[in-house]
C-alpha positions in Angstrom: -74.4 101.4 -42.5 -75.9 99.7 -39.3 -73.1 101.5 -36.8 -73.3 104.9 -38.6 -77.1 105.1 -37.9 -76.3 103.7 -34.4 -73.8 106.4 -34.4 -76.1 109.1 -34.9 -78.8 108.4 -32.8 -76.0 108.2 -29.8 -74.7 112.0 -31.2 -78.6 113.0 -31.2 -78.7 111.5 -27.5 -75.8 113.4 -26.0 -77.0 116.4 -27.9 -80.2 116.2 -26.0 -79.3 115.3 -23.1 -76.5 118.7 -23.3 -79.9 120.3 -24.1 -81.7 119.2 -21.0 -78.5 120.2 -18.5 -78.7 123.8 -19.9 -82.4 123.6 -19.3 -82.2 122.6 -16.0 -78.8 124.8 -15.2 -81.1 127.9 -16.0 -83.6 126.0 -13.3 -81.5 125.7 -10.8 -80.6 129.1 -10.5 -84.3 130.2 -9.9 -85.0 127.5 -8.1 -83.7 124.8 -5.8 -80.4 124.2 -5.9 -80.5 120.6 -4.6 -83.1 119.5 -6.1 -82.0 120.6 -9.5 -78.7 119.0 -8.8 -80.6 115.8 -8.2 -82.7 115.4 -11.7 -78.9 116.3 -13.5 -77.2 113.0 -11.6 -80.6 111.2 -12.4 -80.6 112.1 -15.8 -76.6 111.6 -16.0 -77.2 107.8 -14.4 -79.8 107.6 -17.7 -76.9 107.9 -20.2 -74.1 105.9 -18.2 -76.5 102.9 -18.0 -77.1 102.6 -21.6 -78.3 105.2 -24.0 -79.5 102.1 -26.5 -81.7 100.9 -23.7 -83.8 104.2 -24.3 -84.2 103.2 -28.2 -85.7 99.8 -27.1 -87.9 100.9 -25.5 -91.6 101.4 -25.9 -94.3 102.7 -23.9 -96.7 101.3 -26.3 -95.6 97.9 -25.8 -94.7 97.7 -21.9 -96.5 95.8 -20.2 -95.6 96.8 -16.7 -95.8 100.7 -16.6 -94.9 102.7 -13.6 -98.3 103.8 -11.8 -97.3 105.7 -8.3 -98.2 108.9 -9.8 -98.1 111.0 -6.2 -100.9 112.5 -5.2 -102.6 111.9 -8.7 -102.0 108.3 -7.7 -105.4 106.3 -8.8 -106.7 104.2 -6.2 -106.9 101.5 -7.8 -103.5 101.3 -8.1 -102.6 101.2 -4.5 -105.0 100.0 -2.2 -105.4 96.9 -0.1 -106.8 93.9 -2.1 -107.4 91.6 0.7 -110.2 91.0 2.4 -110.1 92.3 6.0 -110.0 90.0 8.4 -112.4 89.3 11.7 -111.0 90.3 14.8 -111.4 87.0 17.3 -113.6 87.1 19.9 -114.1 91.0 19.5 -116.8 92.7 18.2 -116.8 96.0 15.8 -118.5 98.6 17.5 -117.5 102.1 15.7 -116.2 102.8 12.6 -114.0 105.9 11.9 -112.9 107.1 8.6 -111.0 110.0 7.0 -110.8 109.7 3.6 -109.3 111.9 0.4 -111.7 112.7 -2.4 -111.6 110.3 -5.3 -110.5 111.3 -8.5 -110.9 114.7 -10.2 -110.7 116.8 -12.9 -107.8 119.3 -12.8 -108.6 122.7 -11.2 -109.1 126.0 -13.5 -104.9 127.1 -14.1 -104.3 123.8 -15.3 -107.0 123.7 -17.3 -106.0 127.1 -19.1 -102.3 126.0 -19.7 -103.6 122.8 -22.3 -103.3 124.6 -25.2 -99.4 124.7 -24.2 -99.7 121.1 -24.2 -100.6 120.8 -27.7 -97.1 123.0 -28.5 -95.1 120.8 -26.3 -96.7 117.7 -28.3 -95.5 119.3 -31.8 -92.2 120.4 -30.5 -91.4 117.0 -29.1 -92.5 115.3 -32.0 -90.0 116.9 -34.3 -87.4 117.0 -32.0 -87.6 112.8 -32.2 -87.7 113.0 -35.7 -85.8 111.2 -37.1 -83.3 110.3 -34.6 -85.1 110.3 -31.5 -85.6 108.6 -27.8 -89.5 107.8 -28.6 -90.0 104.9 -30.6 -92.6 105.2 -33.8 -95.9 103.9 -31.5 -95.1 106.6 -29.0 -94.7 109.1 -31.7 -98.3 108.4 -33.2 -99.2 107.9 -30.0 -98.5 111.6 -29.2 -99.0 112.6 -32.7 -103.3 111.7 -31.9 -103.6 112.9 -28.9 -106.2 115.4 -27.8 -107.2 117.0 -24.3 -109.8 114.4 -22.4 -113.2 116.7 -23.6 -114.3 116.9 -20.1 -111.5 118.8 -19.0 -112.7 122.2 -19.6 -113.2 124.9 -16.8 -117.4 124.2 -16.2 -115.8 120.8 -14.7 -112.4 121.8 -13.0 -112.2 120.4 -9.7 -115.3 118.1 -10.1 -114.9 114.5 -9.4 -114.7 112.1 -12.5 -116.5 108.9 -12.9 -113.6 107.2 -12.0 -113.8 109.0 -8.7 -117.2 108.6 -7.9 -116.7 105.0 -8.9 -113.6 105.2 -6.3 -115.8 106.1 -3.3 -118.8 104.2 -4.4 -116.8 100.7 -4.5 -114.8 101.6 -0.7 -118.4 102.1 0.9 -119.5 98.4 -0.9 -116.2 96.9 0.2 -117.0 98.4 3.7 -120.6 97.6 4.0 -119.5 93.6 3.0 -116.6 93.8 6.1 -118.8 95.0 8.5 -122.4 95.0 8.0 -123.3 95.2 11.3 -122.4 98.2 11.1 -122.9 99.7 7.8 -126.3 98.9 6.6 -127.2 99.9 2.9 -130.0 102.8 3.4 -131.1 103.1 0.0 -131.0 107.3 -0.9 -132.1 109.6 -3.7 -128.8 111.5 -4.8 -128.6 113.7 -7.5 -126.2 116.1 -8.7 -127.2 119.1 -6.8 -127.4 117.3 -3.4 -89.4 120.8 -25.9 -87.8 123.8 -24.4 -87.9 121.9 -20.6 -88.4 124.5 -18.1 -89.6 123.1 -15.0 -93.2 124.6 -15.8 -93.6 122.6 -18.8 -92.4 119.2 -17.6 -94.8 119.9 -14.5 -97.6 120.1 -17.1 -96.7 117.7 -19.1 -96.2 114.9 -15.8 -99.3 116.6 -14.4 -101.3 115.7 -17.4 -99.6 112.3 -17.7 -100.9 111.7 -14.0 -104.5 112.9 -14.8 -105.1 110.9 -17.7 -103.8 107.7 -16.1 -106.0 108.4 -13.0 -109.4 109.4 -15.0 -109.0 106.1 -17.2 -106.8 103.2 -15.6 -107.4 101.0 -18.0 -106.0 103.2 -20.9 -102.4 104.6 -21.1 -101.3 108.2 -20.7 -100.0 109.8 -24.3 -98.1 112.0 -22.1 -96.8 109.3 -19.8 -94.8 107.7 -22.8 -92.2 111.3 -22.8 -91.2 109.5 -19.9 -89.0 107.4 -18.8 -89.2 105.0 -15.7 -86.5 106.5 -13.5 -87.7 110.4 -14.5 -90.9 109.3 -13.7 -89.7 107.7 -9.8 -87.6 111.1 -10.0 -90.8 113.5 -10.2 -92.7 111.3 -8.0 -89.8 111.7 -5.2 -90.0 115.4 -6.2 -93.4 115.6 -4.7 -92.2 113.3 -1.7 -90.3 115.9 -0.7 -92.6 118.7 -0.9 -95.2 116.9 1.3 -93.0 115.5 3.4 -91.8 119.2 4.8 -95.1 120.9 4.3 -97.8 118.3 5.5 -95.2 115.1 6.6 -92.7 114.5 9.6 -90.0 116.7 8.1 -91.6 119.3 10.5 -92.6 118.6 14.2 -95.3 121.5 13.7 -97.5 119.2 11.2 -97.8 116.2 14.2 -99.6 119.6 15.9 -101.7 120.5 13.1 -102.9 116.9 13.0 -103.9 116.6 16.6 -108.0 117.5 16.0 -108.9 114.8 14.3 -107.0 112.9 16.6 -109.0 113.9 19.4 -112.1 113.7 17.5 -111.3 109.6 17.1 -110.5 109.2 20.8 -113.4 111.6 21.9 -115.4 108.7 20.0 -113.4 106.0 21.1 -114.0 107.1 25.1 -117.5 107.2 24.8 -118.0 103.9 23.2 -114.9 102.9 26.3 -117.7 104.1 28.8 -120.7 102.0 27.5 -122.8 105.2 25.6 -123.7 103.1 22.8 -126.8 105.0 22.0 -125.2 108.6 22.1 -122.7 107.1 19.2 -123.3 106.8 15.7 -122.3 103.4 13.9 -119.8 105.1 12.1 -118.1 108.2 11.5 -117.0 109.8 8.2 -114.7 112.5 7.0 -113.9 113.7 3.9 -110.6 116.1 2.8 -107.6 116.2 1.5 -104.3 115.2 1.3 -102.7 117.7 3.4 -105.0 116.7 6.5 -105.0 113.2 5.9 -100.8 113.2 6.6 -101.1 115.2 9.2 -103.0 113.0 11.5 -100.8 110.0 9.8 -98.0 112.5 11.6 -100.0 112.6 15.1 -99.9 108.7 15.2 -96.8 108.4 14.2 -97.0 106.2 10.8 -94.6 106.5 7.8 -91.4 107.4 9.2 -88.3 107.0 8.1 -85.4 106.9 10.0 -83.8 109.3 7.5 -85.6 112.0 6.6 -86.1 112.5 2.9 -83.2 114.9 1.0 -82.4 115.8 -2.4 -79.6 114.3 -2.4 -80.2 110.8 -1.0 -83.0 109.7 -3.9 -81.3 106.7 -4.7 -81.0 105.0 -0.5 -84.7 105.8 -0.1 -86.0 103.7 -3.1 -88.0 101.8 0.1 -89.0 104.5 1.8 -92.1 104.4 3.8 -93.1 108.2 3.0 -94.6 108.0 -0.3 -97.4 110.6 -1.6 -98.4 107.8 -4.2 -99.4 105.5 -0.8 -99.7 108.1 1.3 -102.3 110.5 -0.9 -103.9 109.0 -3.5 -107.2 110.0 -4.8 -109.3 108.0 -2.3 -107.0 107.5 0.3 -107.8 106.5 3.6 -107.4 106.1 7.4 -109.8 103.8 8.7 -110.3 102.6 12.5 -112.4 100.4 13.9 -113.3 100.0 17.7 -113.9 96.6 19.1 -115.0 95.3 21.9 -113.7 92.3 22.7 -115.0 89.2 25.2 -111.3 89.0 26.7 -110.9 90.5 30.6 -107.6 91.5 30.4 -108.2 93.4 26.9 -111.8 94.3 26.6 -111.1 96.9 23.5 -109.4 97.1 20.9 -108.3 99.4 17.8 -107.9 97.9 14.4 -106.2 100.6 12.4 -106.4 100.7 8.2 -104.3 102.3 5.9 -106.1 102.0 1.7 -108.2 98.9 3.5 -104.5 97.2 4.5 -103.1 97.4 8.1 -101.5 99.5 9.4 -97.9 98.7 10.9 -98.0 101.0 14.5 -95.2 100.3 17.0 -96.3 98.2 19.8 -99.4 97.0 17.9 -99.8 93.6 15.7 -101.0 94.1 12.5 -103.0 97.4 13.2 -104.5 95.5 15.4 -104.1 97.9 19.1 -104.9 97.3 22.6 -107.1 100.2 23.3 -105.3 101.0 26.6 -101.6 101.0 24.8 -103.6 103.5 22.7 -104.7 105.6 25.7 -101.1 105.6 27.2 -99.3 106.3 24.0 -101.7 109.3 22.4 -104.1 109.9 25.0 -102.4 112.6 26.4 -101.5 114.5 23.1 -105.3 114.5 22.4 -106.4 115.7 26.0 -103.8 118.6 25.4 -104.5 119.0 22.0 -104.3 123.2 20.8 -103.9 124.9 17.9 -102.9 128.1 19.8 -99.9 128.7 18.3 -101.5 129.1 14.3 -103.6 132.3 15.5 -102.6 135.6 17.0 -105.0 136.4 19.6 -105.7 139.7 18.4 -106.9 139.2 15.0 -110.3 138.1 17.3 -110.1 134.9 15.9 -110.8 132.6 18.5 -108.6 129.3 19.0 -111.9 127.0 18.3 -112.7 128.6 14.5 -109.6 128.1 14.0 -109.0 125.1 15.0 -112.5 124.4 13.5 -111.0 126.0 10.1 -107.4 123.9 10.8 -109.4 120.6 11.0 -110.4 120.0 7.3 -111.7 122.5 4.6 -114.8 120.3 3.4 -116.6 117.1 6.3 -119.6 115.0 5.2 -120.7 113.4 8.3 -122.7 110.2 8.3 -124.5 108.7 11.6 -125.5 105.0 9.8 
């Protein structure tokens, strides 16, 4: 009685999984080959490593989920828990910062495509019934799951409490490592100041990586239609994408990143030349993903010394280009001038990646010598154009632009 069931649920299996190449055959011819290619040998590795696996397990019950969710990565998930060290015999003098936004709510189109969401839930749950990947908790799990209330479209884009609570608990960690020069200044701020095509496993990951970033502490309904590999799958999915259009897939995106390069060494130079008073204590940006990797692209950090492909997922499980890292809500780029009491190096560059150091060639531990800095980027941020993003006679001139290039939203601080 025991192997017919057994039998059945591996017939319902291979059925599905016939179900899900079809799916994705009619994907890959709209979309990209490759990459469609890629999710069919994933999936394929699912059933050769052992379909009964999938029965035993339970989202409900796992205690060590998988939390790199791309760029709807929580914070909290990835950034640098130690404390940051002093530098010896070097003083901080400057402290520069580009950071992402923390955590939001989604933006108006995903909002409108919930109700899908609610179809997907009712057509996933009978397709698990009775024989079925999902275990019972998962089921009910699904069953009881409505939209987070707050996602509605008087709220898309805002940032959640979990994002505030993101940005609110950097600028506390920063204030304790260097409160010389990052005094509290107490403020008034208020508010005003199972049919799988790709778009419904998008929405459903999407909404998966939402709920897991707006409440870390709770898990995802949606999260549990996943398994571990599909979900390291759909995170190198996004990989890729960034890694061509913001990443060092293109040598065009080290250009796009050279502004704010310049801006830190314009910074840098004055503090070099003793104008103390003509600095602020610290400088802060805030944006987005996109122009956070590009100047990770200008200073080289993150490469690989393959590039990222479709069909190499499985050899760049380590790889050092990860949007989860890379662009999490909240994620950062922090440098901090020093200056120090030795001769021979009087200043120096401590670079932070998420509050941990950053590994830079010909560095130690993030920690530069501000002349090796000089030599090595100096001249890209002295020649530093974005001439070749404007045509000169649209009458834009190459400063808007490059003004426009630089970021799309800046909050400036002079503490």
């Amino acid at each position: 009685m025991h192997s017919d069931l057994k039998k059945k649920k591996y017939i319902h299996l291979f059925s599905r999984f016939l179900h899900r190449i079809l799916v994705l055959q009619a994907w890959e011819s709209e979309n990209n080959m490759k990459t469609a290619s890629m999710i069919l040998a994933v999936l394929a590795a699912l059933v050769v490593q052992g379909a009964a696996r999938e029965y035993d397990y339970c989202y409900a019950y796992d205690n060590d989920h998988y939390l790199l969710m791309g760029t709807k990565t929580a914070y909290q998930f990835v950034y640098g828990r130690s404390r940051i060290p002093p530098v010896p015999s070097c003083t901080p003098i400057q402290i520069w910062i580009l950071a992402r936004h923390g955590t939001r709510y989604p933006g108006r189109e995903f909002i409108r495509r919930l109700p899908k969401l609610l179809s997907l839930r009712d057509q996933i749950i009978n397709d698990n019934e009775p024989f079925g990947r999902l275990c019972g908790a998962d089921l009910e799990f699904l069953r009881n799951w409505r939209p987070n209330p707050n996602m509605n479209e008087a709220m898309a884009d805002f940032l959640t409490p979990q994002g505030e609570q993101d940005i609110r608990l950097l600028a506390k960690r920063l204030q304790s490592e260097f409160p010389e020069l990052l005094r509290p200044a107490p403020q008034n701020i208020n508010q005003e100041n199972y049919k799988l095509l790709q778009d419904s496993i998008q929405l459903m990951y999407d909404m998966c990586r939402y709920e897991k970033a707006l409440e870390i502490d709770r898990l995802s309904t949606w999260c549990s239609v996943f398994s571990k590999d599909e979900l390291k799958t759909l995170e190198y999915l996004e990989d890729l994408d960034y890694y061509y259009y913001s990443g060092p897939g293109r040598e065009i995106n080290t250009k796009l990143g050279c502004p704010l390069m310049k801006d830190l060494f314009d910074h840098f130079r004055n503090l070099e030349r003793g104008n103390f008073n003509n600095e602020p204590k610290g400088v802060f940006y805030f944006s987005h993903t996109v122009t956070l990797q590009t100047l990770l692209d200008a200073l080289g950090t993150n490469k690989d010394p393959t590039p990222l492909r479709a069909d190499n997922y499985r050899s760049m499980y380590k790889r050092s280009f990860r949007t989860s890292t890379l662009g999490s809500f909240a994620s950062n780029l922090i440098a901090v001038f020093y200056r120090c009491s030795d001769p021979r190096s009087p200043n120096k560059v401590m670079f932070y990646q998420n509050e941990a150091p950053v590994p830079l060639d010909g560095c130690s531990v993030g920690l530069c010598d501000w002349e090796y800095l000089k030599e090595k980027f100096g001249g890209a941020a002295d020649e530093c154009s974005l001439d070749f993003c404007y045509n000169t006679g649209s009458g834009l001139t190459a400063s808007y632009v490059a003004l426009a290039g630089l970021m799309l939203a800046i909050t400036r601080f002079g503490l």
